[in-house]
Phi, psi and omega in degrees: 000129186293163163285144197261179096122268159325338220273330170322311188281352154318318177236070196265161160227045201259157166293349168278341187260355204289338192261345198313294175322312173285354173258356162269333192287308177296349181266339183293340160282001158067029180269036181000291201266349141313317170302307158309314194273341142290336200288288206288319180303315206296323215284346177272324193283343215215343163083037196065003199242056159245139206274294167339265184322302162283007134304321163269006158283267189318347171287314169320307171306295196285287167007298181281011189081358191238073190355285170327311173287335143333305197285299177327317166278318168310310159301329161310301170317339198285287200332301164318330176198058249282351175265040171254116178314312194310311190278299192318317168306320176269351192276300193303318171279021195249298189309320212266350174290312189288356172113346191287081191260330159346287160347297214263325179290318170309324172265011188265327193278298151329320184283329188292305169299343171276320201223083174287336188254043186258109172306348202267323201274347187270340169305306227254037157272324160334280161335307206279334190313307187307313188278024180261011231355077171238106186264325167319291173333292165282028167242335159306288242257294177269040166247323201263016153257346178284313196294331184282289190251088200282141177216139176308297195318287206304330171294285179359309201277314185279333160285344173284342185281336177268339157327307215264357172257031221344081160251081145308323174306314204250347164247003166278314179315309175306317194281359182247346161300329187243356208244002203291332206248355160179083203293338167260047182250139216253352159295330168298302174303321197263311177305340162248026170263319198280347171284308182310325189277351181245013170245344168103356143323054205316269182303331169301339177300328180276355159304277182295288221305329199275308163304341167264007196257336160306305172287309175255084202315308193267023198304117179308294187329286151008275178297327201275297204306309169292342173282314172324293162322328175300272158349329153297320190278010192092317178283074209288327165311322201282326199272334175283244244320314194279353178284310148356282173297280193320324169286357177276352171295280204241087191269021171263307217305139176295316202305313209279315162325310174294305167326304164279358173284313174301321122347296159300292199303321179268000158283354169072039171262030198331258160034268198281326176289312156288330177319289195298312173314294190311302176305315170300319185304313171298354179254326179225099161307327188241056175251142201252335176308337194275017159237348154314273196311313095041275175329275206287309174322283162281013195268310182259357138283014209029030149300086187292269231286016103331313185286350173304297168349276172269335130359252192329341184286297186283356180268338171324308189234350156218063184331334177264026169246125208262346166306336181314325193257353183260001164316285213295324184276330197274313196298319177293318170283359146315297191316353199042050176272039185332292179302325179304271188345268176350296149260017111329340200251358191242000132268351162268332178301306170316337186254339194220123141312085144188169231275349164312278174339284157347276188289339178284312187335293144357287199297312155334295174314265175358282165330321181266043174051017181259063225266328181258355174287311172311312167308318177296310160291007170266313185311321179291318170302317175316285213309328181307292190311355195260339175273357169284172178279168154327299181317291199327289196296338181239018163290002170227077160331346185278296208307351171276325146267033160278298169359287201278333193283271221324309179325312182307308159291304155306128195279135173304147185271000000 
């Protein structure tokens, strides 16, 4: 990326300016350690006192990771010339990479008096506003950089800000807002299928998802999010060739790993299903669904005490999700843990009304001899179940012949 701002001064014909051009040609040619070694004459010839020359030091400096000495040439340059917007502007992006964003808003509102209709300094008060969580401020802050100038990253920035308040609603609206002035950006196209897909908007996710996968046939991100969905509906073939694909990309991904382990499991492949599971697990040990799943997996090979394991494991790390736990009560009344069960079964009922929780509960009882304790929870399960839909009620066939076995057994209320 060429250099902003100092770069005026290249073509100066004052004597500290005479090499400027040639220390801009070598940095837009990335020609670094040439650039530097012009840099230090001017800058030994000159007693250090070039505006230039150090501004494209320090550019160099941050390039190379090495943040501190950025800041350090950039605040020189400011000294030097303390009314170039430019300079000011790079001192604010030095604070806010290093975490200073306190900092970094003080010299940027500094920048402001030189300049108010500058779009970069009002993006990147945004930034520092988002990571203060002042979130109204940056959403102020990127409304009033689209008003000067519109640029995707600042939608980007602003829909992710109303994200991180979970306002989805209000973070689809930006991104469709942004998509009118550039409609094929296929990063945009995928962040509001993934949004549509966590409000549960199967199809409108699969819409954008399929339209950014037009552009970008091979975006990893993308394919996991449109197989997941494939994958919901069941078509677990359809949903591997895509995975296929996203692993020769990100042959790392936990995310990606788990999807296919899952795959495997509704293909009733268990093996090839624990495998892939296990591998995500070595990649992200503290994602907590790959050990849910996990879980779930050897729970229906009758490793109960594995599947003990990894509950626990997923209850560990993520305590507020009550399937964990009535999973974790089914695995222990293998285990013949009665009482554990029990209450595992009165802590997933506790955190959730449903009619699953119940009826396995129910079964539980029943199974120990509490037959009236077992009626009472079943009962409670009639009324959840009597509020479901048609769909609902008829997407598991098992539970309707628990139902009716249990109904059977139990003396009526």
């Amino acid at each position: 990326m060429a250099p902003t701002g100092p770069a005026t001064a290249a073509r100066s014909n004052g004597p500290r300016e005479r090499v400027n051009w040639l220390i801009h040609v070598n940095y837009v040619q990335q020609n670094y350690d040439h650039c530097l070694a012009l840099i230090e004459e001017q800058l030994k010839m000159h007693n250090g006192l070039c505006e230039y020359p150090i501004y494209i030091k320090a550019l160099i400096k941050r390039q190379r990771g090495e943040i501190q000495d950025s800041l350090q040439l950039f605040q020189a340059a400011t000294c030097l010339n303390p009314n170039n917007i430019n300079n000011l502007k790079q001192v604010g992006r030095s604070l806010y990479l290093l975490g200073k964003h306190k900092a970094a808003l003080d010299v940027y509102k500094e920048a402001m008096r030189l300049n108010e209709e500058d779009w970069e300094v009002w993006h990147n008060q945004g930034l520092c506003q988002m990571y203060l969580k002042q979130y109204e401020k940056a959403i102020d802050c990127f409304k009033q950089a689209n008003a000067i100038q519109q640029h995707d990253v600042t939608y980007i920035q602003l829909g992710k800000v109303y994200t991180l308040q979970e306002d989805f609603r209000a973070a689809i609206e930006v991104y469709l807002e942004a998509l009118d002035f550039s409609p094929d950006n296929p990063e945009m196209l995928t962040t509001v299928g993934l949004l549509y897909l966590r409000l549960g908007e199967n199809y409108r996710a699969f819409d954008f998802l399929g339209n950014s996968l037009t552009h970008d046939p091979k975006n990893p991100k993308t394919i996991l999010a449109a197989g997941s969905i494939i994958q919901d509906h069941s078509d677990m073939d359809v949903a591997l060739v895509k995975y296929r694909v996203a692993a020769v990309a990100t042959p790392n991904s936990a995310q990606l790993w788990n999807n296919i382990g899952m795959c495997f499991f509704g293909k009733q492949r268990y093996v090839a299903a624990i495998a892939c599971l296990k591998r995500a697990l070595y990649l992200d040990p503290f994602e907590w669904i790959i050990s849910y799943n996990l879980g779930l997996v050897h729970l229906n090979t009758g490793q109960y005490a594995s599947a003990f394991h990894f509950f626990s494991s997923s209850i560990n790390l993520k305590p507020d999700f009550p399937s964990s736990y009535m999973y974790l009560a089914i695995t222990l009344s293998r285990l013949d843990d009665f009482d554990n069960a029990c209450s595992a079964y009165e802590k997933a009922i506790e955190m959730e009304d449903d009619h699953l929780f119940e009826l396995n509960f129910a079964i539980t009882l029943y199974n120990n001899d509490e037959v009236e304790k077992a009626a009472e929870h079943f009962a409670k399960f009639e009324q959840l179940y009597a509020k479901l839909d048609d769909e609902a009620k008829s997407s598991d066939p098992e539970v309707a012949e628990q139902r009716q076995a249990l109904a059977a057994l139990l003396p009526a209320r």
